[in-house]
N, C-alpha and C positions, 0 to 999 in steps of 0.2 A: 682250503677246506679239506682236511683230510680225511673226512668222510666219502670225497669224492675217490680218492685215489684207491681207497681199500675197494670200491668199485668197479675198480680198473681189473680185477685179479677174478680173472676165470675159475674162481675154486668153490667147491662146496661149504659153506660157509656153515660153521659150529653155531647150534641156537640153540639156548639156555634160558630159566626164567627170568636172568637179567639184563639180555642181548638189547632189547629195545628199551629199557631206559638208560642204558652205554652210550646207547646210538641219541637219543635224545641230550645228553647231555653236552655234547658238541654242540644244541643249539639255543640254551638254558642261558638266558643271560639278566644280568643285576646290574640295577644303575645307583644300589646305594652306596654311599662319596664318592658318585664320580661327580663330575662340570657338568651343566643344564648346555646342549650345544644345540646346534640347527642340523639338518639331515646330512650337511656338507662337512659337520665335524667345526665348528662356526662356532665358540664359545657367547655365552648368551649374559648379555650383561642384564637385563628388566624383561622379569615375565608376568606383570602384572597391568602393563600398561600401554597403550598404541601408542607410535610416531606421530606425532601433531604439529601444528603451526603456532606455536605459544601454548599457556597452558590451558587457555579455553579458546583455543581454534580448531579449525577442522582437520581430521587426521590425512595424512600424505598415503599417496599410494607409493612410494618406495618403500616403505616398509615390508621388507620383503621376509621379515621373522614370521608378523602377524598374518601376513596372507599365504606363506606353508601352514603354520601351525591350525590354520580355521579352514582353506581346504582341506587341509587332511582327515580333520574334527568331522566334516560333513560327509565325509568320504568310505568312514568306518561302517557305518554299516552294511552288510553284503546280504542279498534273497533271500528271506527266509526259505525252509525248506517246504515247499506246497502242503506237503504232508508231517507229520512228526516235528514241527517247529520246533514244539516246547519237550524238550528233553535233558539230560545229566548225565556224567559220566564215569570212569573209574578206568586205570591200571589194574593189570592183573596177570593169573599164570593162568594154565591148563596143565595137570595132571593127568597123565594115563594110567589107566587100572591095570590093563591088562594089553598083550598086543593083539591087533588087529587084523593081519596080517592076509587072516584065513578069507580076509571077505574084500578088504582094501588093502591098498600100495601107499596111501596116503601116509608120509613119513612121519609126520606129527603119533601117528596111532600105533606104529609098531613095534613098540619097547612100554611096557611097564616100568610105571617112575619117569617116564621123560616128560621133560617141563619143557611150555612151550608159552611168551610172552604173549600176551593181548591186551586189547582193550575194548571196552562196551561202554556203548550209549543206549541209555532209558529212555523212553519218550512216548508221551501221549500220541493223538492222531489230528483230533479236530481242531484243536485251537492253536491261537498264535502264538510266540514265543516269550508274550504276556498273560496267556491265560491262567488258570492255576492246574495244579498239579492232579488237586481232587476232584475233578470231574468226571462224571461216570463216562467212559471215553474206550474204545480198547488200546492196547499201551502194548509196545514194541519194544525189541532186544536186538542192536546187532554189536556182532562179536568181531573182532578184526584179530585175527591169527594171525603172527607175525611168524611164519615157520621159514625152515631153510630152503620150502621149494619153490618159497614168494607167499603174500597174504592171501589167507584164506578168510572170505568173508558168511560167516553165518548169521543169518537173517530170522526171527522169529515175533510171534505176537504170545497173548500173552490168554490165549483160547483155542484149541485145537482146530478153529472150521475159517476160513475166510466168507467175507457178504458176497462174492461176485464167484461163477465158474468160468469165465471169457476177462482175459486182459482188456477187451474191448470196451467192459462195461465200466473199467476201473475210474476212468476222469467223469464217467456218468456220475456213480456211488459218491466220486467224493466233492461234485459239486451239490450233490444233492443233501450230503451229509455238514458241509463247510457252513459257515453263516450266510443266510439268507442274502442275496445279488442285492434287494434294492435296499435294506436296511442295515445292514454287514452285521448282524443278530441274528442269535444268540453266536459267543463266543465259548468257545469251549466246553458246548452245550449240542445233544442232539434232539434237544424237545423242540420240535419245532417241523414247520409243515412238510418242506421240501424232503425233509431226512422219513416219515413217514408215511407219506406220499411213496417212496420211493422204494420202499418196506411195502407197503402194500400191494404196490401194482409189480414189483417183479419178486417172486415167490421165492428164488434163491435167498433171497437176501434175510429173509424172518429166522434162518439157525443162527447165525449169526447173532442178529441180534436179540435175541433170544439168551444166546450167553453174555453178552454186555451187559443186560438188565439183569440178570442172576450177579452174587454178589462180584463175583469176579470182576466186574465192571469198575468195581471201588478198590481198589487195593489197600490194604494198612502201609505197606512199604515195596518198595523194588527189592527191596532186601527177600520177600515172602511173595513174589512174584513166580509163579510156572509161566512157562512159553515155549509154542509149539512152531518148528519151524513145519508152518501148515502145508509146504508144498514135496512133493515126491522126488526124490534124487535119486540118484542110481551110486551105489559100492561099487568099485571093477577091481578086482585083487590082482596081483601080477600074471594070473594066467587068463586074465581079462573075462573071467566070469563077471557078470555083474547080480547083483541083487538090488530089491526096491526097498529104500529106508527111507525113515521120517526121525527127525530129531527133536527131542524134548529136552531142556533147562529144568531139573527138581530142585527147589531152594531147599536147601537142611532144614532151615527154615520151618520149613511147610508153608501151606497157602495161606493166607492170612487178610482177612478184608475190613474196613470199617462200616459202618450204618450210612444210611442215604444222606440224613438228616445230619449227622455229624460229619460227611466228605459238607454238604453244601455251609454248613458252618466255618471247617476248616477251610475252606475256600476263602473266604474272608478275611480267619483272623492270621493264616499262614498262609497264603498262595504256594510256597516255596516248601512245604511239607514235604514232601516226596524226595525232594532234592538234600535238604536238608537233613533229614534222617540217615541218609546215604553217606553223607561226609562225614556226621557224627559218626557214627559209627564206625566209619572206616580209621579216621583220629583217635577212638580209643581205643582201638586195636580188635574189637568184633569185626572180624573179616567176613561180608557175604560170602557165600560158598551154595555151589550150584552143581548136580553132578548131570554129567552129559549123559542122556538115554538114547537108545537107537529102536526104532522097531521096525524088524527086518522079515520080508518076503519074495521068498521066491520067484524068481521070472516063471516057472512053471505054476505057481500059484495064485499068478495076477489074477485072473478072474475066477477063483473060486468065493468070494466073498459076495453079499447080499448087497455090496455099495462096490462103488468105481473109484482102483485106489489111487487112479489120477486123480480125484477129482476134489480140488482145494475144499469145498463148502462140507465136507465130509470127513469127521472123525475116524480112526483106526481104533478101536476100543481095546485097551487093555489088554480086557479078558481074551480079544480073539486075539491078538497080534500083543506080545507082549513086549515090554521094556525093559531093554537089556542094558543096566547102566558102565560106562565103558570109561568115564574119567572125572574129573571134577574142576569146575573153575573156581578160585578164590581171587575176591577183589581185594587188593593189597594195600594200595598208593592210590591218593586223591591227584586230581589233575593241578598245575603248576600256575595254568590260564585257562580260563573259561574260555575263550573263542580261538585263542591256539589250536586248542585240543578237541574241544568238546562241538565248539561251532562249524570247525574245518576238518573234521573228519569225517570222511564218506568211504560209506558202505557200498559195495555193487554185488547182487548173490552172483553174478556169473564171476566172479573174483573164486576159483576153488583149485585145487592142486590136484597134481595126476592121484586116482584113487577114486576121485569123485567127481559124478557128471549128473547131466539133466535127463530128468524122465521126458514122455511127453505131455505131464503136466503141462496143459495151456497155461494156466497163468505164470508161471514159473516162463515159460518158454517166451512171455509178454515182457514179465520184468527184465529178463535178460539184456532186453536196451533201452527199458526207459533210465535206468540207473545211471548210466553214464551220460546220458544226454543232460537229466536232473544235474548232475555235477558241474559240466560243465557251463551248466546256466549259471548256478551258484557260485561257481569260484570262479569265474572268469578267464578260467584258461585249461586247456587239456593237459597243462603242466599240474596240476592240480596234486599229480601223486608224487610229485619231489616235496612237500610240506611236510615238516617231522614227522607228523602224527599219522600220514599217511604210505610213507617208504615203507620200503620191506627192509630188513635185517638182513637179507640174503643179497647177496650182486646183483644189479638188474641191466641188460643193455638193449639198446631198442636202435633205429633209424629215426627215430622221431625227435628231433633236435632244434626245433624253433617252436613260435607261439607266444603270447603273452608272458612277460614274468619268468623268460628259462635261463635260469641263471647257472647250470653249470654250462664249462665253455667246453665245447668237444672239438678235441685237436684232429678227428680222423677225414684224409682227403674227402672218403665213399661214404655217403650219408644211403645208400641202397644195396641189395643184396641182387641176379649175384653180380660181384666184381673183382678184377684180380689185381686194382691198387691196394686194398686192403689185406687181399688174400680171404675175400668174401664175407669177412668178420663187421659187425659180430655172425656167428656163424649158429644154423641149425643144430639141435639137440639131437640123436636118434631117441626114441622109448626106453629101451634099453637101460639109457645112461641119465633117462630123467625128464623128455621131452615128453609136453603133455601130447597125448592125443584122444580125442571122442569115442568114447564104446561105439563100435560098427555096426548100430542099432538097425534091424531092416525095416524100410520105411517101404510102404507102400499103399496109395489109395489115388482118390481121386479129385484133383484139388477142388474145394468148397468150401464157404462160409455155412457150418453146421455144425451142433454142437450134437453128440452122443447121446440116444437115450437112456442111456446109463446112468449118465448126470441129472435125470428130471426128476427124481424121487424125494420131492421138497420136505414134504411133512415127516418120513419115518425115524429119522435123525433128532430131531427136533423134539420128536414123540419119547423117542430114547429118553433125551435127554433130560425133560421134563421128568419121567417119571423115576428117574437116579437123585433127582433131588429132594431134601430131606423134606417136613413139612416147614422149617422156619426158613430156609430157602426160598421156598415155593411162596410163604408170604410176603417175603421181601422184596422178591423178583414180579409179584403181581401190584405192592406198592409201587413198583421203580416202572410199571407199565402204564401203574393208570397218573404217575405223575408226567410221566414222556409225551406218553398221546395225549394225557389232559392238556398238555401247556398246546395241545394243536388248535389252531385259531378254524379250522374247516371239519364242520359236522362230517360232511362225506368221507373226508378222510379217517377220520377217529371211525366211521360206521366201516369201511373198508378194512381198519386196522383189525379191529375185532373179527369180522368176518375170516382174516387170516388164521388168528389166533384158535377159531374154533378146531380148526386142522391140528391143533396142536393139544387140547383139550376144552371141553366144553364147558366145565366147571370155572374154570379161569377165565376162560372169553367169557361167560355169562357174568364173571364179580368184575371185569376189568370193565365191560359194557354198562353194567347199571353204573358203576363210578365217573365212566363217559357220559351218561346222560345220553348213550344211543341206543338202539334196539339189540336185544339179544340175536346174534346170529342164527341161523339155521346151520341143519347139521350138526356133523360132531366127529370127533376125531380119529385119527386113522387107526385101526386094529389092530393095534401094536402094544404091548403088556410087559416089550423087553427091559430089562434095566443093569448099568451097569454102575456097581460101588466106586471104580474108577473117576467118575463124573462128578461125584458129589465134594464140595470141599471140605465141607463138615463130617462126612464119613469119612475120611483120610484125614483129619484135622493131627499135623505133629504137638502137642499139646507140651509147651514149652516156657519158662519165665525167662529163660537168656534174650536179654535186649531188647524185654520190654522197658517201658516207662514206667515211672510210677510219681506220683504227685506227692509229696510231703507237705500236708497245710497244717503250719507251724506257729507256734508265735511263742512268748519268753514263760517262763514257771515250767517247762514239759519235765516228763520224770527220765533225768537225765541216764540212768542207766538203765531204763526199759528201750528209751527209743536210739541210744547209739548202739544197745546188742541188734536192736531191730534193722535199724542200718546198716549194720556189718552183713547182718546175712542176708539183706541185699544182694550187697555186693559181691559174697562170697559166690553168690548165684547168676551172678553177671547181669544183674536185672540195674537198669539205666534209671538215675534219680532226680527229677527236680527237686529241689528245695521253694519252698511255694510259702511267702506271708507279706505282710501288708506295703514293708518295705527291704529295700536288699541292706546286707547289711550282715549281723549277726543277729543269731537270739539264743539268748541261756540261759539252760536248766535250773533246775532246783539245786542242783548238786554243783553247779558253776560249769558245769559243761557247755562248750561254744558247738553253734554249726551254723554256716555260712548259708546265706541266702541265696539262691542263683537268680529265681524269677519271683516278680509281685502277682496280685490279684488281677493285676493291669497286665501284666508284659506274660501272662497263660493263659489258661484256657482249660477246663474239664474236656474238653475235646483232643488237647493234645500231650494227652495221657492215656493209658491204656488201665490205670488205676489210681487209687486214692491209699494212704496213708493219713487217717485222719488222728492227727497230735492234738491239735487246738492250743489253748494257751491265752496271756494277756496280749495287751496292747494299750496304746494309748489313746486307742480310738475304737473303746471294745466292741459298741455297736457296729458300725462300718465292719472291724474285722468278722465277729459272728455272722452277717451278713451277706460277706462274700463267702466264709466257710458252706455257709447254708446252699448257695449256691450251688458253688461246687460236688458239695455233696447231695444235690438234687439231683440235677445233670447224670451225673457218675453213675447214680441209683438208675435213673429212667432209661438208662442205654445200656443196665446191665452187667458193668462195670465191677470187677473186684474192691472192695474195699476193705481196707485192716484198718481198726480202731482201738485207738491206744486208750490205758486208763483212763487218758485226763481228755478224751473225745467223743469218751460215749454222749455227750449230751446231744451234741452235733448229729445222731443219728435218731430220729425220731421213730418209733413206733407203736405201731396200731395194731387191733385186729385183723387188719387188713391188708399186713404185710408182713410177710413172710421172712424176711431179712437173708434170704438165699444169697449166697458169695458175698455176705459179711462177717467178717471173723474178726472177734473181738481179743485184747491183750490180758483184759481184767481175768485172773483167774486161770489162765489159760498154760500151763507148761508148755501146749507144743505149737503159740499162738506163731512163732518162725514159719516152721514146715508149714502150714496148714494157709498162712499167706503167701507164702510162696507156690502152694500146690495151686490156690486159689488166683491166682495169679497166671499163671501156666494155662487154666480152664479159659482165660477169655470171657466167656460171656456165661451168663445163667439165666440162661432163657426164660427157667421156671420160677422166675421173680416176679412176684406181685406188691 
């Protein structure tokens, strides 16, 4: 293993954006023509049949092929993760903008242009690692920094505020939030009683969710995901000043969500949507890209703000603290094995290099050890971090040398420090030369289970953030409320839910309550009129057609050089295309022009497109195909959907007095029917369709 020996060398080790997958390729292995063997290297004559006593007698227990091969078979699966089951992953770099230097020591940040390898897993929260992807859920990011001064683990969610301010209350929230104890229902769902129950009766928890239910909750793609690493860390620069900062993920992107109705459809027809979209795109070469934001406060200015900026449940807005973007991640390369990489790789935030330390964020200072006990449950052994996907690129040496599963062999007599067979090695770092140590934070009080009243100021946050959102927002997020608590099987709970809400607004808690069928609250909401454009997704919307979707519904006679220039400039615009008709195959123009089929009426969906292209054309089965056209372009219509309509498709687009045809743009007639689909496209949705 000579990965091991380069370990051996005490030296500061050069890391580059292709260090770790150098490093991974040493463990990259192909079994195509080689021999089918046994574990023991045992060539395998029959792999299709057990050892028997004749050819209908009963199988022998020396068969000692079939009984490796089927314990093993049973053996493969390992813990899911409690939390973030169902997740996906990606290679990739980190780019620095500019250096760091003046605020951190952290080496990754001190050079403009230096590349530093990673990798990130995506993952919802509530459901198992069969749930689907589009469940209104909130959805996590963690980053694995693979730098020269050891892995640096960034942890984030994909909402600036967490549900709990006490670690204590965290296996509360999430038995409360997980599927129901006696029914193991809902899955990958938080409608249901225990989860609003729990919403109700402890008052931290409604900002929170609160932004779940706002669109954010639904993503379009990971790709068009924000995420906020919600807890407080401390910068310490080389003269060990420290400062308070919080990190943010901006997808180029922008933020980008889908409708309720169309996550709970695509639930169904693609569980694997999420995931999906992320490889696509990474295979054709659309690289996500993320630029890292810092917002950064003074130690002398801890308590000049109206909120506690320890305090996870609690936003840093913008406008008051702003965001200074400091580098960019691009995800490059798709993973090689899904459970290699993607299932065996663990995050710990207390995983961070000199430069960066902990505030005394409670919960941050909670997570500090459940992550590694989590690991070790899952992977079955404290060896856990010699697995490719989890080493560091840099030398590591430890005293830690046994365990489950430790398969390098260490030749040194002194497994302990100090000693003089070794000559006390591996030996201490001084600061100086690179040795982490803790900001000399002064700690002083009086030990107690108490939380700060700092922390109880439930409603103004929430009040904020309500009134930052736009009005199609505000309707969407009151739909996704009265569908949550409506699915709650207990009046008092849905009356309780409401009664929170009024603290939040009474206009809302009054339309969320009659759709409950319980009484309008008393009261009304806190005196708060602040707002900030930062909050809103739709007021920040980056308005873009690079890699979207687009559906082509097609069939044979189309007018061959209207709709190949229309496809080119597609393409020319990076916008992603299905080809969409009755069967795969080809179908061609009037002019003999050919274009290849990719998906049927069967194998899409109006849901998993982001728009229409309506061609139209014959077929052999013209009813059936009209049919599904109509479909399609019902769907598309009723969620708002851009549609382009080619000459020979107008018919496919009906209308009325009664419909306004907003984000339809027809070919007939049209010189700049390109641009004007493409602009329309870029727009997303047209709210103002009737």
């Amino acid at each position: 293993m000579g990965d091991f020996v380069a370990q051996d060398k005490s030296i500061k080790t050069n890391v580059n954006e292709n260090s770790k997958n150098e490093q991974l390729e040493n463990y990259r292995v192909s079994n195509m023509g080689k021999p089918l063997t046994t574990n023991q290297g045992r060539k395998v004559v029959n792999d299709a049949e057990i050892l028997t006593a004749g050819e209908r007698g009963p199988s022998l227990q020396q068969d000692y092929y079939y009984f490796e091969k089927m314990t093993k078979f049973v053996r493969e699966p390992i813990p899911e993760r409690k939390v973030h089951a169902r997740g996906y992953g990606a290679h990739g770099e980190f780019e620095c903008y500019e250096s760091m230097k003046d605020l951190t020591k952290a080496g990754f940040l001190q050079e403009a242009g230096k590349k530093t390898p990673l990798f990130v897993r995506f993952s919802t929260v509530q459901g198992s690692r069969g749930s689907k992807d589009t469940a209104r859920d909130l959805r996590c990011l963690g980053v694995k920094f693979y730098t020269e001064e050891g892995n640096y683990d960034l942890t984030s969610i994909a909402m600036p505020v967490l549900i709990n301010t006490d670690p204590m209350k965290f296996p509360d929230v999430i038995h409360a939030y997980q599927a129901e104890p006696r029914t193991g229902m809902p899955t990958g769902a938080g409608a249901h009683d225990t989860f609003w129950d729990y919403v109700a009766n402890n008052p931290e928890a409604l900002h929170m969710a609160l932004w779940v239910m706002s669109d954010r909750g639904i993503l379009r793609s990971y790709r068009m995901m924000e995420s906020w690493a919600i807890n407080t860390y401390l910068f310490v620069n080389e003269e060990g000043v420290p400062t308070f900062v919080r990190f943010v993920w901006k997808p180029v992107l922008g933020v980008h969500s889908i409708l309720q109705d169309e996550a709970q459809k695509i639930g169904g027809i693609d569980p694997d949507y999420h995931r999906r979209d992320l490889r696509e795109a990474i295979d054709k070469g659309a690289y996500p890209e993320y630029e890292l934001g810092v917002q950064l406060i003074s130690q002398e200015d801890e308590h000049k703000f109206d909120f506690d900026i320890l305090d996870p449940s609690k936003f840093w807005p913008e406008e008051l603290v702003p965001v200074k973007l400091i580098g960019k991640m691009t995800l490059n390369r798709n993973v090689d094995n899904e459970f290699a990489e993607i299932e065996q790789v663990a995050f710990n935030p207390a995983n961070v290099v000199p430069g960066i330390d902990f505030s005394n964020d409670p919960v941050l200072q909670g997570r500090l050890i459940a992550y590694q006990s989590a690991q070790y449950h899952r992977l079955g052994s404290s060896n856990f971090q010699d697995l490719p996907i989890n080493r560091p690129v840099c030398p590591f040496h430890n005293n830690s040398q046994q365990g489950f599963m430790r398969y390098p062999i260490d030749v040194d007599e002194a497994k302990y420090n100090n000693n003089s067979l070794s000559n006390s090695s591996p030996h201490t770092t001084p600061i100086e030369e690179g040795g982490y140590e803790h900001y000399p934070q002064k700690v002083d009080g009086t030990m107690t289970r108490a939380r700060s009243d700092s922390f109880t100021d439930y409603y103004t946050q929430p009040r904020i953030f309500w009134n930052s959102l736009t009005e199609i927002e505000k309707q969407h997020t009151i739909k996704a409320l009265s569908f949550q608590i409506g699915s709650v099987l207990s009046k008092s709970v849905r009356q309780q839910c409401v009664d929170q809400l009024v603290n939040v607004d009474q206009e809302m808690a009054y339309i969320v309550a009659d759709n409950l069928g319980v009484d309008r609250p008393s009261g009304t909401h806190v005196s708060v009129e602040t707002s900030y454009p930062s909050l809103s997704q739709y007021t920040n919307m980056n308005s873009s057609a690079y890699t979207r979707k687009v559906g082509v519904l097609i069939g044979n006679g189309f007018n061959g050089k209207e709709v190949s220039e229309a496809l080119s400039s597609l393409e020319e615009n990076g916008v992603f295309v299905d080809v969409i008709s009755d069967k795969l195959g080809e179908v061609k123009g009037d002019d003999g022009t050919s274009i290849m089929v990719n998906k049927t009426f069967l194998t899409s969906s109006p849901y998993l497109v982001d728009s229409l292209y309506v061609v139209g054309g014959t077929s052999t089965d013209q009813p059936m195909f009209d049919g599904e056209m109509a479909i399609f372009v019902q769907e598309a219509y009723k969620h708002y959907k851009p549609i382009g309509v080619a000459s020979t498709g107008k018919a496919y687009i009906p209308t009325t007095q009664n419909n306004n045809l907003s984000g339809v743009v027809f070919a007939a007639n049209n010189p700049n029917f390109h641009k004007e689909f493409v602009n329309a496209i870029a727009m997303e949705r047209f709210w103002d369709r009737t």
